[in-house]
C-alpha positions in Angstrom: -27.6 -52.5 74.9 -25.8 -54.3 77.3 -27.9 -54.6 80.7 -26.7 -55.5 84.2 -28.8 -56.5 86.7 -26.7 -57.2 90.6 -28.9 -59.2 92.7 -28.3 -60.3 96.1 -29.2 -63.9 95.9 -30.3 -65.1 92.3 -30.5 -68.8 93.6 -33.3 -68.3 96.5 -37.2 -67.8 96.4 -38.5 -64.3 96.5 -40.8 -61.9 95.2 -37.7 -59.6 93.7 -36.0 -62.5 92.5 -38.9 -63.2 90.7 -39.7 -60.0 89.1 -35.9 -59.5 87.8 -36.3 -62.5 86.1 -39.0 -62.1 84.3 -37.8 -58.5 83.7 -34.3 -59.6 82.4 -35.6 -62.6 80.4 -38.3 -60.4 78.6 -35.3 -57.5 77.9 -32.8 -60.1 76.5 -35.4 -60.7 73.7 -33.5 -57.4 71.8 -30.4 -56.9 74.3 -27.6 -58.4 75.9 -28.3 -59.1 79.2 -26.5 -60.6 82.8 -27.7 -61.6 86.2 -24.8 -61.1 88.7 -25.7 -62.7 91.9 -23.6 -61.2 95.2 -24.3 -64.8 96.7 -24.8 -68.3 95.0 -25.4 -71.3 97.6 -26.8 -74.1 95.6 -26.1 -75.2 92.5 -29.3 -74.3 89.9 -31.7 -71.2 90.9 -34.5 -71.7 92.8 -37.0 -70.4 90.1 -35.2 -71.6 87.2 -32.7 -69.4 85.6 -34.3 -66.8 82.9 -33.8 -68.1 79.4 -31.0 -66.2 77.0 -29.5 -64.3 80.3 -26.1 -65.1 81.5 -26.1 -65.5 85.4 -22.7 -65.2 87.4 -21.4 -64.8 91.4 -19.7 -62.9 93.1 -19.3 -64.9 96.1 -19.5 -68.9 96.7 -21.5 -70.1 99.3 -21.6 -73.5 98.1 -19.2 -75.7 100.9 -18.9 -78.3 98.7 -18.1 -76.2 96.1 -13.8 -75.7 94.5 -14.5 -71.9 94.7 -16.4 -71.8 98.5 -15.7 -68.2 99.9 -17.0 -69.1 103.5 -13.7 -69.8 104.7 -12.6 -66.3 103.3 -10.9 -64.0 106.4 -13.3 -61.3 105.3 -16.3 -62.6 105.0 -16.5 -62.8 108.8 -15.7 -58.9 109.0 -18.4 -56.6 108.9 -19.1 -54.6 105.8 -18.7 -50.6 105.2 -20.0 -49.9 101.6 -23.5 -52.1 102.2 -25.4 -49.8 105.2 -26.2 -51.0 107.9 -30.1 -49.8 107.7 -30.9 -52.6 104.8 -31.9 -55.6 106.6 -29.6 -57.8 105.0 -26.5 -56.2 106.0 -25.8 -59.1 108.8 -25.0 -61.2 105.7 -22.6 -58.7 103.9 -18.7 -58.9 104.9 -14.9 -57.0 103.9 -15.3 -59.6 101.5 -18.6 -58.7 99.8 -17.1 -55.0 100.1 -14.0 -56.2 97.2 -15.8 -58.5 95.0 -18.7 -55.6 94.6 -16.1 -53.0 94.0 -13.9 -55.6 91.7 -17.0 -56.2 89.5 -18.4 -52.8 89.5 -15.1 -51.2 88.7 -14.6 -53.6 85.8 -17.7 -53.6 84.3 -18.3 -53.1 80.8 -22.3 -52.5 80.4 -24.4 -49.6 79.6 -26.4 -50.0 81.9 -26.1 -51.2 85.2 -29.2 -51.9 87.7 -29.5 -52.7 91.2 -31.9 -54.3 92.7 -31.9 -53.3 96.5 -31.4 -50.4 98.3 -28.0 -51.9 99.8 -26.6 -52.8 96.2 -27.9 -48.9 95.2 -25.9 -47.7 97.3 -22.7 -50.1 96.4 -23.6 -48.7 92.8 -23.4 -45.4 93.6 -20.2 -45.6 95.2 -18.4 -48.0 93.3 -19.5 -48.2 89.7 -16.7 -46.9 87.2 -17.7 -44.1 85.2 -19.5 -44.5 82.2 -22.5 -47.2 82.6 -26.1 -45.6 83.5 -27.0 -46.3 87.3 -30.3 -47.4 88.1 -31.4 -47.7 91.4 -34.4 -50.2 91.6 -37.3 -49.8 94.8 -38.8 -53.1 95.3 -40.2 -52.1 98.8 -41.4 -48.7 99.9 -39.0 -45.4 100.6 -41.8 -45.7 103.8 -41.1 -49.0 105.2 -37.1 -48.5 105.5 -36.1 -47.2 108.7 -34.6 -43.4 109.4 -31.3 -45.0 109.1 -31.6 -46.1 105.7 -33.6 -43.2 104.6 -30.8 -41.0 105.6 -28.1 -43.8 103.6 -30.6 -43.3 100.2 -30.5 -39.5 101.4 -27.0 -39.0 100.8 -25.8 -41.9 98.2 -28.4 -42.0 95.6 -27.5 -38.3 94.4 -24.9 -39.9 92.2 -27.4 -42.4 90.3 -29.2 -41.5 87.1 -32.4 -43.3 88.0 -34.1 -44.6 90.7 -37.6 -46.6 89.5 -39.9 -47.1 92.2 -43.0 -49.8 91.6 -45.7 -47.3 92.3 -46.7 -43.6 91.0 -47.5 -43.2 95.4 -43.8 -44.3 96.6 -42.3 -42.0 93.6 -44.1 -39.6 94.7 -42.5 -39.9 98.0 -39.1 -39.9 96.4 -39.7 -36.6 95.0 -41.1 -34.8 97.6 -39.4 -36.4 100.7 -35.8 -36.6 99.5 -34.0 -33.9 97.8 -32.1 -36.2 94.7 -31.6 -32.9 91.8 -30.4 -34.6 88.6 -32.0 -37.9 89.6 -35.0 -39.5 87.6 -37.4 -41.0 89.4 -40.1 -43.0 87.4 -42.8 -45.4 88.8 -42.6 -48.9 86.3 -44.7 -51.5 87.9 -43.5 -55.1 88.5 -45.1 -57.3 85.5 -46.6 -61.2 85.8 -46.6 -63.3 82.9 -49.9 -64.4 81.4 -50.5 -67.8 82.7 -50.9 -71.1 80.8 -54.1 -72.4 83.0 -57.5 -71.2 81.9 -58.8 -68.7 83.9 -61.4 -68.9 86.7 -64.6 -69.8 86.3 -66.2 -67.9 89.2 -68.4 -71.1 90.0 -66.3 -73.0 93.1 -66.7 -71.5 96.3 -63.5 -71.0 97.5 -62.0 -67.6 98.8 -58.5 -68.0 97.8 -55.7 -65.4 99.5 -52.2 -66.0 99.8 -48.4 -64.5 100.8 -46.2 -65.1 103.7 -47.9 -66.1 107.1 -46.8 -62.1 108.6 -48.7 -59.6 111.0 -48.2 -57.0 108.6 -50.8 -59.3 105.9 -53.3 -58.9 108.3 -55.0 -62.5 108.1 -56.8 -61.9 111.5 -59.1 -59.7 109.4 -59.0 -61.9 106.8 -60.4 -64.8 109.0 -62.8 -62.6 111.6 -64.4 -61.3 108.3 -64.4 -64.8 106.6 -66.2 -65.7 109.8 -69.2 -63.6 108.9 -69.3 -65.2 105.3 -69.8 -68.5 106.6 -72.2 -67.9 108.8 -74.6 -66.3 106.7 -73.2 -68.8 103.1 -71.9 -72.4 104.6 -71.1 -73.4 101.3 -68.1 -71.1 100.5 -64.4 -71.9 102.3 -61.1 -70.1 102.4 -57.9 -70.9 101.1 -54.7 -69.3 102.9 -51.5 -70.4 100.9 -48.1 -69.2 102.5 -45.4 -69.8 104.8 -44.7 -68.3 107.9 -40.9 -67.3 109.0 -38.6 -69.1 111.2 -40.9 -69.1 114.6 -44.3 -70.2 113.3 -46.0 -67.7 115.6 -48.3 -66.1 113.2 -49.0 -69.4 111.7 -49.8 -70.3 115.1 -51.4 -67.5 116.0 -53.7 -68.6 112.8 -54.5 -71.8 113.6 -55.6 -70.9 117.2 -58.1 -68.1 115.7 -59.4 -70.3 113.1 -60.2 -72.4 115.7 -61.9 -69.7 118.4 -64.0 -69.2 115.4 -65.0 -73.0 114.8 -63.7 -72.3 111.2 -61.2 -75.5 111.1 -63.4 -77.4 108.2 -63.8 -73.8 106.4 -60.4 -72.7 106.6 -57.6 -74.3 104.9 -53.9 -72.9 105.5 -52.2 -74.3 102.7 -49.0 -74.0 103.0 -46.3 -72.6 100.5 -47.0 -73.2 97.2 -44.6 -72.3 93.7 -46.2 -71.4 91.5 -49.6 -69.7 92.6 -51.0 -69.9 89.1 -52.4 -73.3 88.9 -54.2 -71.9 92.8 -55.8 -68.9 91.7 -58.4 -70.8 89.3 -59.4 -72.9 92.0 -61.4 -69.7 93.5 -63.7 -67.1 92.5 -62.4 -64.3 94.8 -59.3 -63.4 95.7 -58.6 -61.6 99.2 -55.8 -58.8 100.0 -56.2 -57.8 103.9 -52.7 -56.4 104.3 -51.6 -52.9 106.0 -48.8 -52.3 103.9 -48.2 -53.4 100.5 -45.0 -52.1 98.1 -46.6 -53.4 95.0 -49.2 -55.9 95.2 -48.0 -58.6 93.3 -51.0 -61.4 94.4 -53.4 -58.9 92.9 -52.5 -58.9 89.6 -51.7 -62.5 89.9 -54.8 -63.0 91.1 -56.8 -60.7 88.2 -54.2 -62.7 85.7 -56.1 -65.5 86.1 -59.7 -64.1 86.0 -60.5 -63.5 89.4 -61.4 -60.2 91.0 -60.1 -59.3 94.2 -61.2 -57.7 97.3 -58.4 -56.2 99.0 -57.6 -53.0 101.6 -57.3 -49.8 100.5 -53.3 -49.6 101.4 -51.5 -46.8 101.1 -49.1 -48.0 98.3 -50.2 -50.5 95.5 -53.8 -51.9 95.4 -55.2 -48.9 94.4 -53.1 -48.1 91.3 -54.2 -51.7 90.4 -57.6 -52.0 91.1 -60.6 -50.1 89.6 -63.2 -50.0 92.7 -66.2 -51.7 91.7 -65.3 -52.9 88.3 -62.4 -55.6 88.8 -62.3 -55.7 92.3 -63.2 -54.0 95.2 -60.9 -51.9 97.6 -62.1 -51.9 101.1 -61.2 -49.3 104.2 -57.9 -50.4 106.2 -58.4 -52.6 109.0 -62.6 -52.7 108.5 -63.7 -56.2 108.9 -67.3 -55.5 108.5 -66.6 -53.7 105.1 -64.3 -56.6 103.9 -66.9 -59.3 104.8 -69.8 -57.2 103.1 -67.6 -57.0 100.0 -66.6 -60.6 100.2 -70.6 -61.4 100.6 -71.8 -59.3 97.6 -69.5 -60.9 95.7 -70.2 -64.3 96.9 -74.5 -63.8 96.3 -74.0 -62.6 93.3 -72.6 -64.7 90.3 -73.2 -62.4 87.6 -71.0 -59.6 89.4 -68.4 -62.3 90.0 -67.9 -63.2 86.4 -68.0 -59.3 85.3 -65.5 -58.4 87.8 -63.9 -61.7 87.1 -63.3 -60.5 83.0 -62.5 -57.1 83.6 -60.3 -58.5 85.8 -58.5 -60.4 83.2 -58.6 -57.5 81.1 -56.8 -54.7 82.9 -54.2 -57.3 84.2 -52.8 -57.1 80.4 -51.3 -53.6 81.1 -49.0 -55.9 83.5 -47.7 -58.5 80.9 -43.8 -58.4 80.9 -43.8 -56.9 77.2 -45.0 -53.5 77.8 -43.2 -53.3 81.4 -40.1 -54.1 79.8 -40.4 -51.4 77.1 -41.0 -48.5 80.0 -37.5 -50.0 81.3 -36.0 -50.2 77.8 -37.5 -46.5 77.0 -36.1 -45.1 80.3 -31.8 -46.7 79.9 -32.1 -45.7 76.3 -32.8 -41.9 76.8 -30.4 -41.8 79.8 -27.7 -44.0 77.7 -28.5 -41.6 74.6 -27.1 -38.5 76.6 -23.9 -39.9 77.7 -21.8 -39.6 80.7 -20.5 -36.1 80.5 -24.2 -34.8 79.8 -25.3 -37.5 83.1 -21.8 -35.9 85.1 -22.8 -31.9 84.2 -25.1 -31.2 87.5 -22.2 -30.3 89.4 -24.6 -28.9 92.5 -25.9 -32.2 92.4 -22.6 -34.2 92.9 -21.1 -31.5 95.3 -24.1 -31.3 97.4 -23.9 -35.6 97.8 -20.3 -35.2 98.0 -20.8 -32.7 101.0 -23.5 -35.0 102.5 -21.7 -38.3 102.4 -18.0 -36.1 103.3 -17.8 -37.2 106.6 -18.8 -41.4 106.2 -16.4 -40.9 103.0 -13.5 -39.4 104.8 -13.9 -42.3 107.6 -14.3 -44.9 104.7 -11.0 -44.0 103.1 -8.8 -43.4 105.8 -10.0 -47.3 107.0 -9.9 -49.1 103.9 -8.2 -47.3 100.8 -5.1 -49.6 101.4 -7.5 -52.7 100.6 -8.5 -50.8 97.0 -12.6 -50.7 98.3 -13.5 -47.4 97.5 -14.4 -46.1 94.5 -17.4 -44.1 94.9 -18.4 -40.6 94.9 -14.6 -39.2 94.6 -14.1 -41.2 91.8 -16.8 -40.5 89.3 
């Protein structure tokens, strides 16, 4: 088959960028696969491009560049077709609007995937007849706003799949939005096995790590560290990440690790690529957030033999981690419950190295090989029925038609001279 994944920056750092590579690089073992990038602004990726995948742009950020597309008229106008709920629709233009459309409407794949819910919705809208659309969820249908619920609401109708990265958030998309016609299947992100040995469960490091954000909750993280040290001075923590633009959280950090006396305790770390070589370097790994999508420093973190205490979220941790055999989930927002859990881990050394293999163990379902064949599974049964069979639910594309009539009608009238639209009318 050939396989299409459109990503909105194939050249930066991110947890999607990441998992679409390993994804696409694992697929193009057996299949012909492509990486089209809406954006490119420097010259190699980030993370390396994915062996045997071809990578293209759409648009050239690069100033230095022959083919630069900042200068471009439209890419200073707002767009239409990306909506305006997906965060990232400040850096999508007129221009943006054309090359998605040009590419969409010429391409010659059977399957096409997008990877946000902006680029879902460009898929929907624009692709030409004939490829299977896939819709890919790499956050939670619960953490977009009512603006962008209503956008998924009334565009992703006309896809043929939408794959979510947990059974919960499906779940969600079945019972929350009303998409007849539309297959919704939970595949979970996958993390490669990696090359260092795993942990040995004998330093004393408590090792946690993402972006330096409220929503990761590292006050708890820290307040419940406190009561570890007090009562085991040999054991430390280990914060890697970056926080955003501001530094207030990283700030925010600092000053409570230093209420608590904890600066020669707690380390923040800073950003580090990869995490693999970190993980060994601690014998428990910590997960205080409030909100995860996936939980992608879990299995990480189990990868490389260590078990992991970590919230009892509602999406992600628990459909990764068996409480009490390789790793513990702990009540949302409990600090005494997360520092007991840290503490019988850290007294005992036996548990630590059970947990620690079992750990190890159920990671495996997550290796890119068998994630990639629930992906390869799901475009072959929707390529095997073919675009007339995927085009028959016609209450399905009149009731999306109805729904998206009036932003449709608005749409066309504005910018059918400019040869944008080619969505829901043309299919």
């Amino acid at each position: 088959m050939h396989l299409s994944f459109l990503l909105h920056n194939a050249y930066g750092i991110g947890g999607t960028i990441r998992t679409t590579f390993t994804l696409a690089r694992t697929l193009a073992e057996h299949h012909d696969v492509e990486i089209v990038s809406v954006f490119r602004h420097r010259d190699a990726p980030a993370l390396g491009a994915p062996e045997g995948v071809r990578m293209s742009h759409l648009v050239d950020l690069r100033k230095k560049s022959p083919g630069y597309d900042g200068e471009d008229a439209g890419h200073a106008r707002p767009a239409v077709v990306f909506p305006r709920g997906d965060t990232r629709h400040r850096q999508y233009s007129r221009l943006t609007d054309s090359r998605i459309a040009a590419h969409l409407g010429a391409l010659e794949a059977d399957v096409v995937i997008g990877t946000r819910p902006g680029l879902n919705v460009h898929i929907s809208r624009q692709a030409r007849r004939g490829p299977v659309r896939v819709g890919q969820e790499h956050l939670t249908l619960e953490s977009h706003g009512y603006r962008l619920r209503r956008e998924i609401q009334h565009r992703y109708g006309l896809l043929d799949a939408v794959t979510t990265v947990t059974e919960a958030d499906a779940r969600d998309y079945r019972e929350r939005l009303r998409l007849p016609g539309v297959r919704i299947e939970a595949i979970p992100n996958s993390v490669p096995a990696p090359e260092a040995p795993p942990a040995t469960a004998d330093a004393r490091w408590i090792v946690a790590a993402g972006r330096l954000h409220r929503v990761k909750r590292y006050d708890v993280l820290v307040r419940a560290f406190a009561r570890v040290a007090e009562a085991r001075p040999g054991w430390g923590l280990r914060i890697y990440g970056a926080g955003d633009a501001t530094g207030d959280e990283q700030q925010a950090l600092r000053a409570l690790v230093d209420e608590l006396g904890l600066g020669e305790r707690v380390h923040l770390m800073g950003s580090v690529h990869p995490m693999e070589a970190e993980w060994p370097k601690g014998s428990i790994a910590a997960v205080t957030s409030e909100r995860e999508s996936f939980g992608m420093t879990i299995v990480e973190a189990m990868r490389c033999g260590v078990p992991v205490v970590a919230t009892d979220c509602p999406h992600g941790p628990a459909e990764i981690i068996e409480d009490g055999t390789d790793g513990r989930l702990v009540p949302l927002g409990d600090t005494r419950a997360f520092a007991d859990a840290l503490l019988a881990l850290v007294d005992d050394d036996d548990l630590r190295r059970r947990m620690g293999r079992a750990a190890l163990t159920a990671s495996a379902r997550f290796d890119p090989a068998p994630i990639a064949e629930r992906h390869e599974r799901l475009f072959a049964e929707l390529a095997a029925q073919g675009p007339a069979v995927r085009s028959r639910n016609v209450l399905r594309t009149v009731l999306h038609r109805s729904r998206g009539s009036v932003l449709d009608g608005a749409y066309a009238l504005r910018y059918k001279a400019a040869g944008v639209v080619r969505g829901a009318r043309g299919r």
